[in-house]
Every structure is written in structure tokens, then in C-alpha cells.
N, C-alpha and C positions, 0 to 999 in steps of 0.2 A: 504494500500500500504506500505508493510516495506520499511523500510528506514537504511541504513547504518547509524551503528554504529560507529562513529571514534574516537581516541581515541591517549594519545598521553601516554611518559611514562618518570620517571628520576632515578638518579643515587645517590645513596649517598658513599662521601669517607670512609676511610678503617680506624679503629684509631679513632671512633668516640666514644661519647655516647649518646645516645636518648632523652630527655627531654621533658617533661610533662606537660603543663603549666594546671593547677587547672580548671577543667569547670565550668564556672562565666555567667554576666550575660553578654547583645549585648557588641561588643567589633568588632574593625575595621576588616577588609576582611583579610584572615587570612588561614591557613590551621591544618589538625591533624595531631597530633605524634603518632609514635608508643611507646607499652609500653607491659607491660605482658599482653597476649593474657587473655583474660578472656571471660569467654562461652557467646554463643552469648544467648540471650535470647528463651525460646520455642518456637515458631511458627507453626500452623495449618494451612497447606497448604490451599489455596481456592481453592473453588470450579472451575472448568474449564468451563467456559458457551460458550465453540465452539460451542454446539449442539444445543442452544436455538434461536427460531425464529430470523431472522433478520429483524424485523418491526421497526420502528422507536423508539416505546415504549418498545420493548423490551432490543434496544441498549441503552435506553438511563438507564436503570435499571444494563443491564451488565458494561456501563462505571461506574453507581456509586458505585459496588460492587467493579471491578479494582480499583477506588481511593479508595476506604477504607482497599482494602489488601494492596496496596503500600504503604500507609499511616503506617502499622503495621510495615515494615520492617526498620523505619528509628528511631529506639532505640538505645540507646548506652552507657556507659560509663565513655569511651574518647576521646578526639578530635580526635584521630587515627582511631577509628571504625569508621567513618562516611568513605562514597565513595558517589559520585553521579553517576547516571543512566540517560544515556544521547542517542537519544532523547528525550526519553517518548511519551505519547501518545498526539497527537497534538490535541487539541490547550493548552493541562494540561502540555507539557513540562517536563524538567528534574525533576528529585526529589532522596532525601538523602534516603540511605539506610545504616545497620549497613554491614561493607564489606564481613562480613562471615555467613550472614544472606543467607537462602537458597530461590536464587530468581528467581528460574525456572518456577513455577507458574503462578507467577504476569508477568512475561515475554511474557507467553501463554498466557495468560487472554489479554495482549497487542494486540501480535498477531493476536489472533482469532478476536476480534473486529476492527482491520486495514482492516482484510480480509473481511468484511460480513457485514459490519456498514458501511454509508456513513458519512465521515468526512469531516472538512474544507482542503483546501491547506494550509498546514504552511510553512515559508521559514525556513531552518533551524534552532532550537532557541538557544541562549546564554545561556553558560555554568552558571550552579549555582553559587554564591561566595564559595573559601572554607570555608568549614564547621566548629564548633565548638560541641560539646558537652554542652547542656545548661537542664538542669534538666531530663537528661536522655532522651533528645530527640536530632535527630541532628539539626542544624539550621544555619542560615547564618551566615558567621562572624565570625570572629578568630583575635586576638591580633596580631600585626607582631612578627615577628622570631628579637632577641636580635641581638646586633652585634657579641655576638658569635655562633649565635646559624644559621641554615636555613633550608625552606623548598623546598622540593623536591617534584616530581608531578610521584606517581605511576597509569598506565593505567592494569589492570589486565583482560588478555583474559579469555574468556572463555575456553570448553576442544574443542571447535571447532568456536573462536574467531576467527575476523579479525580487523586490525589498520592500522595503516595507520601516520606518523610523516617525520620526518627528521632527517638525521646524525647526530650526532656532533662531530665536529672537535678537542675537546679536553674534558678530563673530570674532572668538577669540580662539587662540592657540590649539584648545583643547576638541574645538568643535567636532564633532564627526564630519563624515566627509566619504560620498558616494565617487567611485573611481568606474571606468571602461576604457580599456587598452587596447586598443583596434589593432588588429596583425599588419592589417590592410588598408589603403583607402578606400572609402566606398560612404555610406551613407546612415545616419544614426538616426533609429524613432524611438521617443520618447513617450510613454501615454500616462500623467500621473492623474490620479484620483487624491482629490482635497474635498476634506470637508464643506460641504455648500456654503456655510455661512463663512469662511476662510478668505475674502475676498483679494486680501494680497499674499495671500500664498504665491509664492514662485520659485523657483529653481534658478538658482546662480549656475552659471556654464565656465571653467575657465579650459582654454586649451593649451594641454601639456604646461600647465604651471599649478603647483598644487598651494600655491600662495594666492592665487583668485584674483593674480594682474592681468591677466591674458584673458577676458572674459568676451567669448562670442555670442552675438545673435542669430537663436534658429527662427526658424518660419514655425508661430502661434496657430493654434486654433482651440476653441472648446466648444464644451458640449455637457448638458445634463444626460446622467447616466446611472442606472442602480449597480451598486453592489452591496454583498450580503442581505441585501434588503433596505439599504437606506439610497436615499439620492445623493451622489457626488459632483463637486465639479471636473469632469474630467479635461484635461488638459492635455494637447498634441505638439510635442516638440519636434521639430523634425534638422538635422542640419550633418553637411559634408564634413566627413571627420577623415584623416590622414591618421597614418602609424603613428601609437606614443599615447599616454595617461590621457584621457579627460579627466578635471576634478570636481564635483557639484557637490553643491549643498544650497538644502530647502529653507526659505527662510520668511517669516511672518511675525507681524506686531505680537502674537501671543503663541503659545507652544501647541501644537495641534498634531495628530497624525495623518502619514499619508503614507500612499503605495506608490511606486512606481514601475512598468515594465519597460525592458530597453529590447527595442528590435535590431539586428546591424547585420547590413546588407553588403555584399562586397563589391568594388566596381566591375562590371566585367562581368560579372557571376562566378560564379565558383564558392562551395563553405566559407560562411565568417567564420569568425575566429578571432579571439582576445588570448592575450599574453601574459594578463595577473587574472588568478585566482583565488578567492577565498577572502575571506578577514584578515588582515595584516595592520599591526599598528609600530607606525613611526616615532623617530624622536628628534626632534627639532631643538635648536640649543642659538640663544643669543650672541650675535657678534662680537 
């Protein structure tokens, strides 16, 4: 039975510089920095076992192949590379992956076993601690952020990703902050649902700057729409997006939730495809 993915996202100020702190050994709850991208490691996709019987012993063979490929994708580093992958497969839970580790597979591998496997009911589970970088694996626990230094909590869609958070009323360091990392050029749709009476609700756009100086204009429309049963505003962003981060964040006179889905189309045709995965949070540090 899939299960929604939610996810939430932050902002970092404009004027900053990034900082690194050394991967060591267990250290308090804590999140990664960003720093120069370095290649993610090779990885051989696994095997897809949608096709194999659905008998008890056969699921129970496909779940131990799924944890040992999810297992492979959580190398890394620096504390930045690590993201968690949230829910995972019930009752095994979230688990760290490097965030530009290609995680479509292990995704399927999820999938097809929620589909065709009888599992337990899990209630939804707690997020991982953030992550650190601890001998090139990723793992629980990270150092706090200096006093001049903070972290910030990026949620990174897929190219047909949905989220789900809250506005915020003003922007500091700390804020969340929605990401989408296009492989490709090609074309970004956005459809958020606001609460009706939310009137300046809107989404900040910046391209490839995750300090919100570089802020584009898409092409607007809306529309009254239900979900779950109530009326929302829904709202259609649509704009030309080139390789590399977009950063957004929702923002309104008071704190409200909303949803958003990201469509992204490639030029040309051929599979979209994004290059971060998962929740990953940064640390940002004063000049």
C-alpha cells in the first residue's frame, strides 16, 4: 500500500559562506553542509523483482535484496551528501542515502513489494536524526551549528514529486526550503493548493541560488479546486528550468499549510530526471 511521501523544505540567507565541519566520530543530533559537489560514488542498479512470485518466501528474499541495495546508497563524503528517505519500507523505516545517488530502483524495489507482499500496518514512522558523514558512511548525529554558523532543512522533489509544509511569515537563516535539481533542460509545472482564504500565499522561485537572489518569474494561473473535501486555491506555476538546484519557499502574512506537486518535463522528450534526493539539511556559517 504506498504511502505518501511528505516532506518539508528551508531557506538559506544571501551573503553567506558554507562550512564544513570534519566527519568524526558519534557526535550530538546535528545536520550536513554543503560543500564542493564531489561524484557521487558508482552504483549498479538492482535488480527489479516486481515479476517474482508473491509467496511469503519469496517476499521475504525480495525484502532482503531491497535492504541491501538501500543499504549501498547511503555512502558519502560529507555531512552534506547524506538526505534521508522517508517513509521506507514498513516496519524497516527511513534510511540515509548519498542525495545525488541514483534512487529510482531501490524506490521500485519499494514499491513492487508494498504492492504484492503482505506487510504489517505501521503508523507513520519518525524522521531519522540529521545525518553526519562518519567513515564514509552516512549515520546518525551531527555536532550543532556554532553560534555563527546554522542549519537549514532542504526537502528535494522528485521530477514528479509531491510535499506538503507550511508558509513562513518571514525569512531567516533557519527557514525551510523546497529544492528541484533538473538533470536537464526542459520545462517545470508547479500546481500548489492554498488555503482559500490565504490570499497572498505564494511561492518564492530562486534559480540555482539557494540565498533567494536569483528569483524568476513563471507564467501564473489559478483556479478553485477541492481536495480532501474542502475548496482550495489552487495555483499553476509553470517556467523553463536549465541543469542545477531551484530553491523555493512559501511565504504569507500568517502560517498556513499547503501542498505542492512538481511536474518536469524534458526538452526534447526523453525521462526527466533530478539529481538530489530526499531531505538533506545544510549548514550555513557567517562571513
Amino acid at each position: 500500500m504506498p504511502r505518501a511521501r511528505t516532506v518539508l523544505a528551508a531557506i538559506a540567507l544571501a551573503g553567506c559562506t558554507r562550512s564544513e565541519p570534519t566527519p568524526s566520530s558519534p557526535a550530538p543530533l546535528a545536520a550536513p553542509p554543503p560543500a564542493a559537489a564531489a561524484s557521487p560514488p558508482a552504483h549498479t542498479p538492482p535488480r527489479d523483482p516486481a515479476a517474482a512470485p508473491s509467496t511469503a518466501s519469496s517476499c521475504e528474499g525480495r525484502i532482503e535484496a531491497y535492504l541491501a541495495a538501500r543499504a549501498e546508497l547511503g555512502t558519502c563524503t560529507r555531512d552534506s551528501d547524506c538526505a534521508q528517505m522517508w517513509p521506507g519500507l514498513c516496519p524497516h523505516g527511513p534510511y540515509y542515502v548519498h542525495r545525488e545517488r541514483e534512487v529510482a530502483a531501490v524506490v521500485a524495489m519499494e514499491r513492487a513489494i508494498e504492492q504484492s507482499c503482505s506487510l504489517p500496518e505501521c503508523e507513520p514512522p519518525i524522521e531519522l536524526p540529521m545525518a553526519r558523514c562518519d567513515a564514509g558512511r552516512c549515520v546518525a548525529g551531527r555536532s550543532p551549528a556554532t553560534s555563527t554558523c546554522w542549519d537549514f532543512r532542504e526537502t528535494n522533489l522528485e521530477a514528479d514529486g509531491v510535499a506538503q509544509g507550511h508558509t513562513a511569515t518571514r525569512m531567516v537563516g533557519t527557514t525551510p526550503q523546497l529544492v528541484i535539481a533538473p538533470a536537464h533542460a526542459g520545462t517545470l509545472v508547479l500546481e500548489l493548493d492554498w488555503p482559500q482564504r490565504c490570499s497572498d500565499c505564494t511561492l518564492r522561485i530562486s534559480e540555482h541560488n539557494s540565498g533567494m537572489s536569483r528569483l524568476v518569474t513563471p507564467t501564473r494561473s489559478e483556479s478553485a479546486a477541492q481536495r480532501n473535501g474542502e475548496t482550495v486555491r489552487r495555483e499553476r506555476l509553470e517556467l523553463p528550468v536549465t541543469p542545477g538546484p531551484y530553491h523555493m519557499i512559501a511565504m504569507a502574512s500568517t502560517e498556513v499549510p499547503f501542498s505542492v506537486r512538481a511536474t518536469l518535463t524534458r526538452a526534447g522528450g526523453g525521462t526527466a530526471a533530478v539529481t538530489r534526493h530526499g531531505v538533506d539539511w545544510q549548514r550555513m556559517c557567517e562571513d
